[in-house]
TORPA-4810 file (N, C-alpha, C, O; in nm, 3 decimals):
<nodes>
NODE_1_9.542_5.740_11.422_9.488_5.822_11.527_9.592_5.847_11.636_9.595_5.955_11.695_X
NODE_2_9.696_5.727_11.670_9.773_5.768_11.791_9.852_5.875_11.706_9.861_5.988_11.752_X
NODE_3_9.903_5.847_11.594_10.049_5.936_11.491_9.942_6.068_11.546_10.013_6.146_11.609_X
NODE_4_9.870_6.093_11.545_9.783_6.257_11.539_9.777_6.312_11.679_9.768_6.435_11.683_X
NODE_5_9.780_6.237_11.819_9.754_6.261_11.909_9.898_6.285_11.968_9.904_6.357_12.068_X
NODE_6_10.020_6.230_11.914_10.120_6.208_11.958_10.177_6.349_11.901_10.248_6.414_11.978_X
NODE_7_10.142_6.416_11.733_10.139_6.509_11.746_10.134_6.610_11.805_10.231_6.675_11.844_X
NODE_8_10.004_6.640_11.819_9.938_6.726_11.901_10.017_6.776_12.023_10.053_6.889_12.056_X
NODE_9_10.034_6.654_12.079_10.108_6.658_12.233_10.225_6.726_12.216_10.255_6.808_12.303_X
NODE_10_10.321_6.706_12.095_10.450_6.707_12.067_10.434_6.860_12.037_10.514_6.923_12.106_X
NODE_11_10.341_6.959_11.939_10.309_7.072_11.911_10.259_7.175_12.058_10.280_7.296_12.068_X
NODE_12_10.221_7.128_12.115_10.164_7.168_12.265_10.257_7.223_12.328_10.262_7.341_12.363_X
NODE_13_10.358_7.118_12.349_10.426_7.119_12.433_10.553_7.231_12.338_10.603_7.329_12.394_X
NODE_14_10.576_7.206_12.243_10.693_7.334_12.184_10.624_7.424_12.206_10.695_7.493_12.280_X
NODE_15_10.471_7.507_12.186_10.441_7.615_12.211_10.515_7.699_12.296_10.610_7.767_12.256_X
NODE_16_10.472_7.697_12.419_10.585_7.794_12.472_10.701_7.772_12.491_10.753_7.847_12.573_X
NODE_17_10.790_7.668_12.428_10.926_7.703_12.452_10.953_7.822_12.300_11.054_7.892_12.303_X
NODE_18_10.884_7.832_12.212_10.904_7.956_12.094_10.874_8.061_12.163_10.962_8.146_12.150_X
NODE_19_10.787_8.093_12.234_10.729_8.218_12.259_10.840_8.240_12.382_10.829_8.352_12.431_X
NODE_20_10.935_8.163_12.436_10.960_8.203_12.511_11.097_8.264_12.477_11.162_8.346_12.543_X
NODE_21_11.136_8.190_12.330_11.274_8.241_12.248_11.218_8.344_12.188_11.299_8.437_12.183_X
NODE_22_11.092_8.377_12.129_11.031_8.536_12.051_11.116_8.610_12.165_11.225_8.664_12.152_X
NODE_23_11.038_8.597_12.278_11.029_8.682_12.418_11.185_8.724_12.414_11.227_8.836_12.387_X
NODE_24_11.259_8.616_12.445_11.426_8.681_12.466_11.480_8.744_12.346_11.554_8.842_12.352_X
NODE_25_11.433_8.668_12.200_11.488_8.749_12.090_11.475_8.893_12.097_11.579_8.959_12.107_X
NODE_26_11.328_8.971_12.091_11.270_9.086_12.141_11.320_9.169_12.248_11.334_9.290_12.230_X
NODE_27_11.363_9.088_12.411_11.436_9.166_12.448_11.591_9.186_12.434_11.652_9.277_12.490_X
NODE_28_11.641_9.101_12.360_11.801_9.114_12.317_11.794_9.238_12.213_11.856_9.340_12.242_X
NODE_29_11.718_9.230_12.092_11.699_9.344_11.991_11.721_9.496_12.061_11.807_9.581_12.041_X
NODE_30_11.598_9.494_12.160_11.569_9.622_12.222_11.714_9.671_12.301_11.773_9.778_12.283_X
NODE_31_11.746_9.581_12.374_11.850_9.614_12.434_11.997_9.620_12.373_12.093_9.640_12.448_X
NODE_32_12.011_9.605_12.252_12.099_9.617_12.191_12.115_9.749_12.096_12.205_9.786_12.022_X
NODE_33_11.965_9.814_12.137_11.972_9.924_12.000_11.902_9.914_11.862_11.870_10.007_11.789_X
NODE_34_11.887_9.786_11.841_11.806_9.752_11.702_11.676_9.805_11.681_11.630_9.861_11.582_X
NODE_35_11.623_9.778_11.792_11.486_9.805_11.731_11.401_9.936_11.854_11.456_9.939_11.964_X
NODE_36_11.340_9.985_11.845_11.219_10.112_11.927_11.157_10.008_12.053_11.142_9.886_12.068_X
NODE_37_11.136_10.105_12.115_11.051_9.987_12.177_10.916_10.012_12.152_10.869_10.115_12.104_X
NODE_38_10.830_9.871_12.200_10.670_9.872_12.157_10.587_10.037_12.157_10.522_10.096_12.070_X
NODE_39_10.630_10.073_12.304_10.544_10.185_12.356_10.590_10.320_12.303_10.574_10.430_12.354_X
NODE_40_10.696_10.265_12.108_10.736_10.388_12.103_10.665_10.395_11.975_10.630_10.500_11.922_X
NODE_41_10.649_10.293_11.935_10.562_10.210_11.752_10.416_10.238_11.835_10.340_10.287_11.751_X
NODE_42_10.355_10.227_11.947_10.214_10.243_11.977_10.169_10.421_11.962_10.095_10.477_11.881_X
NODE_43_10.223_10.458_12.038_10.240_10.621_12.021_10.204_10.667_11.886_10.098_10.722_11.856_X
NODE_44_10.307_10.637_11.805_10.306_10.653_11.647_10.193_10.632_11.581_10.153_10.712_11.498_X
NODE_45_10.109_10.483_11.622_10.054_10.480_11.591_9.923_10.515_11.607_9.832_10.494_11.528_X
NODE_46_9.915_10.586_11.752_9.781_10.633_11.780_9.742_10.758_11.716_9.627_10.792_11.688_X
NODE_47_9.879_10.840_11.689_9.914_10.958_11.628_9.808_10.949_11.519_9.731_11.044_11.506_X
NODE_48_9.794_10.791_11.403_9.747_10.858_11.287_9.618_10.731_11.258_9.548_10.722_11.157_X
NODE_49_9.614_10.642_11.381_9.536_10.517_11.394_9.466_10.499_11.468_9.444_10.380_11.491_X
NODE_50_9.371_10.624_11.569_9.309_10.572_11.696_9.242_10.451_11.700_9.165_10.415_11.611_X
NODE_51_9.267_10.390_11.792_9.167_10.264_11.842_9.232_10.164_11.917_9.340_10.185_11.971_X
NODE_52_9.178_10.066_11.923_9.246_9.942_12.058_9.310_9.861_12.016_9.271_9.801_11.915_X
NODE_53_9.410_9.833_12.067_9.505_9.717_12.040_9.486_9.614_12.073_9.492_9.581_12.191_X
NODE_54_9.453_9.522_11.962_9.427_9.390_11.959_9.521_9.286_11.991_9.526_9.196_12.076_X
NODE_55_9.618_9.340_11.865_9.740_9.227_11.903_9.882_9.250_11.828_9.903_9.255_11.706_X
NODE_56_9.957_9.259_11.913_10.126_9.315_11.864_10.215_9.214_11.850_10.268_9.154_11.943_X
NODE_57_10.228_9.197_11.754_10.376_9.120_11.682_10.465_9.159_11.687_10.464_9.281_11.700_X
NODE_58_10.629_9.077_11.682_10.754_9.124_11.647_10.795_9.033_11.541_10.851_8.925_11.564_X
NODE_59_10.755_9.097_11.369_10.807_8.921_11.322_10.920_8.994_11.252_10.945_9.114_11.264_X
NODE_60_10.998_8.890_11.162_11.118_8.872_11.072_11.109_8.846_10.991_11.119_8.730_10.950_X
NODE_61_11.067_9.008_10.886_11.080_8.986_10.767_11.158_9.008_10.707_11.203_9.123_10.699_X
NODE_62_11.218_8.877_10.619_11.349_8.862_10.539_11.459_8.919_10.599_11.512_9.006_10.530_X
NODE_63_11.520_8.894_10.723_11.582_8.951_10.780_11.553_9.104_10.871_11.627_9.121_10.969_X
NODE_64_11.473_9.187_10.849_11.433_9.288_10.914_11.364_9.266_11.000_11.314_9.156_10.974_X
NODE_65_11.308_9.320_11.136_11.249_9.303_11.228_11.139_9.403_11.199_11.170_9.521_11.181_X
NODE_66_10.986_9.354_11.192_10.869_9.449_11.200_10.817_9.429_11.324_10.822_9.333_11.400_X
NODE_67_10.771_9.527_11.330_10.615_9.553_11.456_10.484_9.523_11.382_10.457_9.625_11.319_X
NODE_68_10.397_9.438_11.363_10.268_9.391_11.319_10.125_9.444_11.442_10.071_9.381_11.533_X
NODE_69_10.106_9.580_11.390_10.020_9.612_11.488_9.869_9.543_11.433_9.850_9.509_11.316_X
NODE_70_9.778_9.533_11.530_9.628_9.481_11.446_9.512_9.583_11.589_9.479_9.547_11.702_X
NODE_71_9.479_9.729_11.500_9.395_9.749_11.620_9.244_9.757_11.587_9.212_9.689_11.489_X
NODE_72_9.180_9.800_11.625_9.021_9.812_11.627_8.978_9.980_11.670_8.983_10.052_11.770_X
NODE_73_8.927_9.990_11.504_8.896_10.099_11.562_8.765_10.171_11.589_8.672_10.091_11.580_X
NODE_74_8.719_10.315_11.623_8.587_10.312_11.655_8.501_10.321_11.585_8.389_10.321_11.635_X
NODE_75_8.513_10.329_11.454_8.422_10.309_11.361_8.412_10.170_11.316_8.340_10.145_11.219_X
NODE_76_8.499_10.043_11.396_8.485_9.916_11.368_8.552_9.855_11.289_8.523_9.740_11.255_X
NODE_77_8.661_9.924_11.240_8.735_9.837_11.151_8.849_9.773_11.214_8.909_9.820_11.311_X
NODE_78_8.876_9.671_11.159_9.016_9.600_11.187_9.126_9.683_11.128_9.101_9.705_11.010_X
NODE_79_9.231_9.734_11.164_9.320_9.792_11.090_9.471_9.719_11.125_9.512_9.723_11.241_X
NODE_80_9.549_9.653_11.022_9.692_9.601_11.037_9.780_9.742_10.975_9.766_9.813_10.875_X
NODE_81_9.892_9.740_11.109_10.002_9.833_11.082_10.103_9.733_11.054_10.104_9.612_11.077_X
NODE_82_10.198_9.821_10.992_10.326_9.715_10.992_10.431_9.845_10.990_10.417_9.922_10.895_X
NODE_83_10.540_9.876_11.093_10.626_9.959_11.139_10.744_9.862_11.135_10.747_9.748_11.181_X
NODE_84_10.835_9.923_11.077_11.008_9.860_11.083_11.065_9.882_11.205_11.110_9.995_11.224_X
NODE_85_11.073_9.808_11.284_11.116_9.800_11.409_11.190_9.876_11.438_11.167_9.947_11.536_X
NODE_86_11.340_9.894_11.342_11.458_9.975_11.380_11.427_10.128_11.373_11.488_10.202_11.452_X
NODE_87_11.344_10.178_11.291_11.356_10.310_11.225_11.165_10.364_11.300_11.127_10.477_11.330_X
NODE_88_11.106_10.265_11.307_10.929_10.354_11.332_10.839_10.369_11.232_10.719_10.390_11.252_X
NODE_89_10.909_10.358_11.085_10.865_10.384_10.948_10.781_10.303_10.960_10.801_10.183_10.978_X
NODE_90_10.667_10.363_10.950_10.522_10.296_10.846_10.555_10.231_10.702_10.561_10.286_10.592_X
NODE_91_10.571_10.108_10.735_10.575_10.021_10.595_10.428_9.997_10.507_10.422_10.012_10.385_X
NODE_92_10.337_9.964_10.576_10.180_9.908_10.506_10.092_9.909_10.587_10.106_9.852_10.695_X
NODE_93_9.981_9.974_10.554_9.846_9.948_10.654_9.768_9.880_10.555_9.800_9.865_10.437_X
NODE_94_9.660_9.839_10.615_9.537_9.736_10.548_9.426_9.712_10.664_9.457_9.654_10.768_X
NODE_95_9.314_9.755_10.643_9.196_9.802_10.721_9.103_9.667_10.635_9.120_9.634_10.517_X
NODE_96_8.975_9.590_10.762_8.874_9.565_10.721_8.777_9.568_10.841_8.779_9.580_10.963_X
NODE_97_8.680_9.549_10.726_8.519_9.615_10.865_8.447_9.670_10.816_8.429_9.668_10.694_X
NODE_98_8.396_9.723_10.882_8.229_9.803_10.851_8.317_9.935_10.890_8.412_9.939_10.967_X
NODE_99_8.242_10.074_10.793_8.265_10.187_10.774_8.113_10.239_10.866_8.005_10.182_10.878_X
NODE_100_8.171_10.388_10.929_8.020_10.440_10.928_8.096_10.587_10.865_8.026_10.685_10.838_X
</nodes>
């Protein structure tokens, strides 16, 4: 029980020191040219995805940098975008929810 709590504490406490290296990775990318910025992948995506933004990622796949959009839309579905950071390209969508 302590090995689990001592955990815990130990996981807690790294939390935001990652989010706070995402944070600088993200703005080093942007500012270097690599990648669009968020409010340029949101645009895009309202273009062909209306609805609310739930929650925006910057992850690293296999070396490439994506945008992981997840919005909600008004007919209720969950919809995941996934945009290549550098270029804007629509890589994969995947929708769940209720249809009307």
């Amino acid at each position: 029980m302590k090995i689990a709590a001592i955990l815990l504490a130990v996981l807690v406490l790294a939390s935001p020191a990652r989010a706070d290296g995402d944070h600088d990775r993200a703005r080093r990318a942007l500012e270097e040219g690599r990648i669009l910025p968020l409010a340029d992948i949101l645009a895009r995506a309202g273009q062909t995805h209306p609805g609310r933004l739930i929650e925006a990622e910057l992850e690293d796949e296999h070396g490439a940098l994506v945008y992981e959009l997840k919005l909600l839309g008004a007919n209720g579905q969950v919809v995941k975008l996934y945009y290549d950071a550098a270029t804007g390209e629509l890589l994969k969508s995947s929708s769940r929810g209720r249809h009307r």
